[in-house]
C-alpha positions, 0 to 999 in steps of 0.5 A, spaced: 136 706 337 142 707 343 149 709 341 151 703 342 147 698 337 149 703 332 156 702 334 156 695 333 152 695 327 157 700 323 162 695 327 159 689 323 159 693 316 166 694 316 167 688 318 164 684 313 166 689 308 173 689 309 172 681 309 169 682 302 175 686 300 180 682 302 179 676 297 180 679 290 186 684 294 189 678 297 188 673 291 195 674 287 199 673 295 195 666 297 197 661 295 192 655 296 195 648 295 191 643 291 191 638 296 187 644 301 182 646 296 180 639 295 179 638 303 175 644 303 170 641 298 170 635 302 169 639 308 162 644 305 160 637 303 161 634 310 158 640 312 151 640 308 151 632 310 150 633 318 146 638 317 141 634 314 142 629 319 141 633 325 135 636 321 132 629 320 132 628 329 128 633 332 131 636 339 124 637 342 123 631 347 116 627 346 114 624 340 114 626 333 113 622 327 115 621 320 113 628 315 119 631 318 125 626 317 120 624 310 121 632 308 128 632 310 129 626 305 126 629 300 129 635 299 136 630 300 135 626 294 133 633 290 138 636 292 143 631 291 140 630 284 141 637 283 134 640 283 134 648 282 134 650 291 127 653 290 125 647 289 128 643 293 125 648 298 118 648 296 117 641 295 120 639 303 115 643 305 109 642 301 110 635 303 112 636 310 106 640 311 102 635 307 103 629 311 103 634 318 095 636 315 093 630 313 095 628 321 101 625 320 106 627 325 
């Protein structure tokens, strides 16, 4: 390893440990307004939204067809009923790669 990928490796560790110390030392100084802490919710959910949608439109140019917006899916409406994640995960991809095996695409 050269001096300087361990250089930003201990960079990065400080870094994120110093993040993670921050918030228990600064909880009792910050003080987050209601309205703010509803907007953040909404934003994590706004979030999660798009991130499914640009996972449903593949990037890749020429054609594709349904087993990937129809995992996609899936997992959306698991999620959104509250499925444990690693259901949620599993059964996109048994379905996608389902679908994609019977020839589906």
């Amino acid at each position: 390893m050269t001096s300087t990928l361990i250089a930003g490796v201990c960079a990065l560790a400080v870094g994120t440990f110093a993040f993670r110390f921050a918030g228990p030392a600064l909880r009792s100084r910050v003080k987050i307004s209601p309205r703010t802490v509803k907007l953040l919710e909404i934003a994590s959910v706004v979030l999660l939204a798009a991130l499914a949608v640009t996972t449903l439109i593949p990037s890749r140019s020429g054609e594709f067809g349904l087993a990937l917006p129809a995992g996609v899916l899936v997992a959306a409406v698991l999620a959104w009923r509250r499925a444990p994640l690693l259901v949620v995960i599993l059964t996109a991809a048994v379905l996608t790669g389902g679908l994609r095996a019977i020839g589906v695409r």
